[in-house]
C-alpha positions as CSV (number, residue, x, y, z in Angstrom):
1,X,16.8,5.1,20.5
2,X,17.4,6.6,16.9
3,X,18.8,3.1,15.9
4,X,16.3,1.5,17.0
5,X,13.4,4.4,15.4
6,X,15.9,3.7,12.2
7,X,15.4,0.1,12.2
8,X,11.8,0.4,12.4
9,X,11.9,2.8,9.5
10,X,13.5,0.8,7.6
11,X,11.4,-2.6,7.8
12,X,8.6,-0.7,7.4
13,X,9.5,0.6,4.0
14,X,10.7,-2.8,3.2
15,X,7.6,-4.0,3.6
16,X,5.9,-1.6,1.8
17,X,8.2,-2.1,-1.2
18,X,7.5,-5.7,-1.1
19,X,3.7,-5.9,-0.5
20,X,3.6,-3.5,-3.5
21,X,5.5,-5.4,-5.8
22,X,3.2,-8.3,-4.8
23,X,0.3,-6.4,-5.7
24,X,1.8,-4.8,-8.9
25,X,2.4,-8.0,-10.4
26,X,-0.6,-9.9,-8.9
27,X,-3.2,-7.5,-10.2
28,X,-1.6,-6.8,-14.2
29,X,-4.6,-4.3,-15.3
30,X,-4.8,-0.3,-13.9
31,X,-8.1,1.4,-14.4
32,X,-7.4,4.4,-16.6
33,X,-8.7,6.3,-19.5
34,X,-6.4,4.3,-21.8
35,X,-7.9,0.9,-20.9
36,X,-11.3,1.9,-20.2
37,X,-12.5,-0.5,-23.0
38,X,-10.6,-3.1,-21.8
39,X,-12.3,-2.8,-18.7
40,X,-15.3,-2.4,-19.8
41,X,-14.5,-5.9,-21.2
42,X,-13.9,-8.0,-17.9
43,X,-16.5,-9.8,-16.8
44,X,-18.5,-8.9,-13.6
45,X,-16.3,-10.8,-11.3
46,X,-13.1,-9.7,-12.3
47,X,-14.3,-6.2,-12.4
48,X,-15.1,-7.0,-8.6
49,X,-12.1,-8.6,-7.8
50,X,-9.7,-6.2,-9.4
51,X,-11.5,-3.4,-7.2
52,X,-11.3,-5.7,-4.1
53,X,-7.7,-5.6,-4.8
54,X,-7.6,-2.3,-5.1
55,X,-9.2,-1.3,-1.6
56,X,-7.0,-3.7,0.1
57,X,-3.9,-2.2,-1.4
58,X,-5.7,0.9,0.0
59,X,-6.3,-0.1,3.4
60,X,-2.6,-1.8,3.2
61,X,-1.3,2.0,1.9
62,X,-3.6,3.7,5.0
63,X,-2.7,1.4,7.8
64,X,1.5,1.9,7.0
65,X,0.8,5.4,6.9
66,X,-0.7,5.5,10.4
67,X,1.9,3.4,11.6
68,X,4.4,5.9,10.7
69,X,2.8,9.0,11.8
70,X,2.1,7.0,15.0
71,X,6.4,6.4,14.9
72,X,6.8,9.8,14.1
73,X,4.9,11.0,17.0
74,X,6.3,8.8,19.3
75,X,10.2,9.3,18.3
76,X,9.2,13.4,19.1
77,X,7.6,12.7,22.4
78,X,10.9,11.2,23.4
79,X,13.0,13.7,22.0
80,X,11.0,16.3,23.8
């Protein structure tokens, strides 16, 4: 069973990696105190569509951090 826990493990931070890379290079502008101007700049739809972005990337963040609580709990039921 720890292979197969490891395994698991392992895609899942592989899939992290590369849905965050996806969403690094997708979305190109941070909200920050060092580009607040810049942002203040955007138009009304990009404003909106950069923060759409960012809540997905949040739900994406939230959802494989369940998931590997939910492992976590699992892999110490059946070591128990």
């Amino acid at each position: 069973m720890s292979i197969k826990s490891s395994l698991i493990k392992f895609l899942i931070n592989m899939n992290n990696n590369y849905l965050s890379k996806i969403f690094i290079k997708k979305r190109g502008l941070k909200f920050n105190k060092e580009n607040l101007y810049s942002w203040m700049n955007l138009t009304k739809k990009e404003r909106f569509n950069l923060s759409k972005k960012d809540s997905m990337n949040y739900l994406i963040e939230r959802k494989n951090l369940l998931n590997q609580i939910r492992n976590e709990y699992k892999n110490s039921i059946e070591n128990n």
